[in-house]
C-alpha positions as CSV (number, residue, x, y, z in Angstrom):
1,X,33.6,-18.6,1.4
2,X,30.9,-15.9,1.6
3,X,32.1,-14.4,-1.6
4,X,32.2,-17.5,-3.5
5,X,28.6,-17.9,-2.8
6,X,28.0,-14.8,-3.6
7,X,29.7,-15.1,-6.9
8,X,28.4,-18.4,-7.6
9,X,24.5,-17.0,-6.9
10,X,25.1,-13.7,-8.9
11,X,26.6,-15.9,-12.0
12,X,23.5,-18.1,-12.2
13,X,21.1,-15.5,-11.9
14,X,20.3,-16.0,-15.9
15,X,19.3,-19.2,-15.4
16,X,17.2,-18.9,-13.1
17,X,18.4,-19.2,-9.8
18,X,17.7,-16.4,-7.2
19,X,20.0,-13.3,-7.2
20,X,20.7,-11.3,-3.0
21,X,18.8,-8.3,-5.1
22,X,15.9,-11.1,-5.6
23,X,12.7,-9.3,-7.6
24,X,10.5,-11.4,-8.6
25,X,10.9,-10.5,-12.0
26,X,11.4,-13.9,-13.5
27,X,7.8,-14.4,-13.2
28,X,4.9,-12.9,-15.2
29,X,2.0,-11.0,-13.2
30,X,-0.2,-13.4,-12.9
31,X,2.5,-15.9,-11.2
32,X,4.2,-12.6,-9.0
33,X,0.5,-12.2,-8.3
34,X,0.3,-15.9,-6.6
35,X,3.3,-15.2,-4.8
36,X,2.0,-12.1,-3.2
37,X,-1.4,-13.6,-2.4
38,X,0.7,-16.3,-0.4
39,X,2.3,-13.8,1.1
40,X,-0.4,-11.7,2.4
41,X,-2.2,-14.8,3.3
42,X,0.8,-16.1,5.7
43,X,0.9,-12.1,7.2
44,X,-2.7,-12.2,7.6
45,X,-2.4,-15.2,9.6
46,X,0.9,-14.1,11.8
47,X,2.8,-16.6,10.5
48,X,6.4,-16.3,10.1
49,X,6.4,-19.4,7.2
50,X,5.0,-19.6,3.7
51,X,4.2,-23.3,3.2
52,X,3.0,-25.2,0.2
53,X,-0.8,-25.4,0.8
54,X,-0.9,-21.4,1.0
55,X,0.5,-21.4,-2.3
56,X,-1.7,-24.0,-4.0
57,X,-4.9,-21.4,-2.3
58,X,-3.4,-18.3,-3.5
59,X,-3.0,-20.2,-7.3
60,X,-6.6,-21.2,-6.6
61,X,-7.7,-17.6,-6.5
62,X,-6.2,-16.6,-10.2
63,X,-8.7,-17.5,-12.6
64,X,-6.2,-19.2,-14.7
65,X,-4.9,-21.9,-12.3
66,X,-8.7,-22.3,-10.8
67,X,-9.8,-23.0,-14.5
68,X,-6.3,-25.9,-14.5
69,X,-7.5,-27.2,-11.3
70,X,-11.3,-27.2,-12.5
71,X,-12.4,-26.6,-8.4
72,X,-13.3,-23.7,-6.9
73,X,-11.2,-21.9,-4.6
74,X,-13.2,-22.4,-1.5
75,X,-12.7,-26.2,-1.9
76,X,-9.2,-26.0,-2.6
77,X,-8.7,-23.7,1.0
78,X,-10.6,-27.0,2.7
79,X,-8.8,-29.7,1.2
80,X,-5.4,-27.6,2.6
81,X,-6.4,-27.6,6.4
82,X,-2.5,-26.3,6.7
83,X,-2.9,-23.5,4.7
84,X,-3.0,-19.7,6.2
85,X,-6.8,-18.0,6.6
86,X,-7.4,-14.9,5.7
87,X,-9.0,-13.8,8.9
88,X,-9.3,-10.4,8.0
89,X,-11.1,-10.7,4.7
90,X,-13.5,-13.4,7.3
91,X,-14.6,-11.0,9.5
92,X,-14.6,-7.8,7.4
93,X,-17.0,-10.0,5.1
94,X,-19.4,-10.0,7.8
95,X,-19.0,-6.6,8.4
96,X,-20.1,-6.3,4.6
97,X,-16.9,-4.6,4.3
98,X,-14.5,-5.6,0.6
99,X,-11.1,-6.4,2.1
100,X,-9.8,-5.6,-1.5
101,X,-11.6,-3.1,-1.5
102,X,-9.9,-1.1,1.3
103,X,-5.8,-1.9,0.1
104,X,-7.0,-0.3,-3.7
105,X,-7.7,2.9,-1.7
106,X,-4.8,3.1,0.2
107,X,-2.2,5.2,-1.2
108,X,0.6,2.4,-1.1
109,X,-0.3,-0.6,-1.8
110,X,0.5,-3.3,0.2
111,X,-0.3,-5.9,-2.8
112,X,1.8,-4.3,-5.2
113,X,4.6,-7.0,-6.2
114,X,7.4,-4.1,-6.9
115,X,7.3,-3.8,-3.0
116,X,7.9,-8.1,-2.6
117,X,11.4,-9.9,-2.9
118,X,12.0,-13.7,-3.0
119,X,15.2,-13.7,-1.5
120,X,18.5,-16.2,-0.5
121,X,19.9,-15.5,2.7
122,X,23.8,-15.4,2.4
123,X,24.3,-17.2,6.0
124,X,21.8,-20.3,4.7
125,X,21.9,-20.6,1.2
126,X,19.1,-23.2,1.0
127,X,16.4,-21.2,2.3
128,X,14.5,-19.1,0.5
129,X,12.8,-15.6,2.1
130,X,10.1,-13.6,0.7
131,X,9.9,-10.0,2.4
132,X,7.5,-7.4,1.7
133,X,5.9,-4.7,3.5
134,X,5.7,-5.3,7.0
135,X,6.6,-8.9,6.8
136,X,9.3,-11.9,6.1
137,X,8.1,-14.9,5.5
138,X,10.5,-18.1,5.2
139,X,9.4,-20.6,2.7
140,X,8.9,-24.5,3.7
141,X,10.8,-26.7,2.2
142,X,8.1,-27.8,-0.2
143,X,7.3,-24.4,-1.3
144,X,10.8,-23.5,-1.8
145,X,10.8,-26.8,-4.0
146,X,8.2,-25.4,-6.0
147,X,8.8,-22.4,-6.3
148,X,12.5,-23.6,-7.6
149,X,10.8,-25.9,-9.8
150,X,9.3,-22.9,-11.4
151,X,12.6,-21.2,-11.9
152,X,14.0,-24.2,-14.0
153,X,13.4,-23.5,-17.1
154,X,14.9,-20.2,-19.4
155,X,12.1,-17.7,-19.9
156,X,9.4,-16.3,-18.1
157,X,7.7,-18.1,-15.0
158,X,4.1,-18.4,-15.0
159,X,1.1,-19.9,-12.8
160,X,1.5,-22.9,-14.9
161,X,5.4,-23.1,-13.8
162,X,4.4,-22.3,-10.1
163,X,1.5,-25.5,-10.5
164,X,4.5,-27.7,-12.1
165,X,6.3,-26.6,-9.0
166,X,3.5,-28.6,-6.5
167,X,2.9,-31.4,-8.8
168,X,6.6,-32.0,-8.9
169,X,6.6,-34.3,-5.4
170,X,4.1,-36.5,-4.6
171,X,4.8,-36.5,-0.5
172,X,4.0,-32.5,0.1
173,X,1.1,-31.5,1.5
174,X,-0.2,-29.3,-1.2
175,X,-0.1,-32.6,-3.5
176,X,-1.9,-34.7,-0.9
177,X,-4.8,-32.1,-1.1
178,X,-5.0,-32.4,-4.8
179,X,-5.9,-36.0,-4.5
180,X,-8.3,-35.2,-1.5
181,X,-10.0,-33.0,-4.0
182,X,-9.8,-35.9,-6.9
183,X,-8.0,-34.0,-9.2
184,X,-6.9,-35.9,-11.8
185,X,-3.0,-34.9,-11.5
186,X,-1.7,-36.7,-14.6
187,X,-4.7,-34.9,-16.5
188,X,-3.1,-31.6,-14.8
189,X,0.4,-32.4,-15.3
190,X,0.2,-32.7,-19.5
191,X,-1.6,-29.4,-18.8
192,X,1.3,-27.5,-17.4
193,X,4.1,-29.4,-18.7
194,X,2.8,-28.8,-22.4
């Protein structure tokens, strides 16, 4: 059985499903970028989950999605009150201290996206993993959805796929804080679907 599912995973990986090597290759930079932001977010935080709203704040913070949303990122991170804090970049701010910053001048980078893999666990092929340095972070069911929804098509992934990705259920959180933020989300969806 294990090696069916292995099969059956390695076979699809050219249409986009999720190979055991899982890079995050299928995505341009500025989407693997979101991704890793998420990612460091949830670490920063200690949790041991990447959930929808941290994804919709770490799109906020590319100047690409923020210009699709047309909010800033600070109200985006309020209208998610479920979304992971980046407590160190808080306090080190008020130190006066860039948290950026101080990862650019360490010799490995902790941000760099080579280091990060979105991953499918063999045992439960449903769930989705990312790991990077340090840390392995499970994705909620909504953020796996979106992250899938990404995937779909042939081609390249982009922030534009990874926004598809929230707007594709209306009953996730991440959504729910789009319409707290009066976002016009059919405005947003010709957007990225176009």
């Amino acid at each position: 059985m294990r090696r069916a599912i292995s099969r059956g995973l390695r076979a699809r990986s050219g249409d986009g499903a999720i190979t055991r090597a899982g890079t995050l290759s299928r995505f341009d930079e500025g989407a693997r970028g979101a991704i890793v932001r998420a990612g460091l977010l949830a670490r920063e935080a200690g949790r041991t989950h990447l959930d929808d709203e941290t994804l919709l704040v770490a799109l906020a913070l590319s100047d690409r999605a923020a210009a699709r949303l047309g909010v800033p990122a600070d109200a985006v991170r309020e209208a998610c009150p479920g979304a992971a804090r980046d407590r160190d970049r808080e306090l080190l701010a008020t130190l006066g201290i860039d948290l950026d910053e101080v990862r650019a001048s360490l010799p490995s980078r902790i941000d760099d996206p080579a280091r990060w893999r979105l991953r499918r666990p063999f045992a439960a092929p449903l769930r989705l993993r990312l790991d990077g340095p340090g840390t392995s972070l499970i994705l909620t069911e909504p953020a796996r959805k979106a992250v899938e929804v990404a995937l779909h098509r042939r081609g390249t992934a982009t922030e534009d796929a990874l926004l598809r990705g929230v707007l594709a259920d209306h009953r996730t959180p991440s959504f729910r804080a789009l319409t707290r933020l009066r976002i016009d989300v059919h405005r947003l969806a010709r957007a990225v679907y176009g």
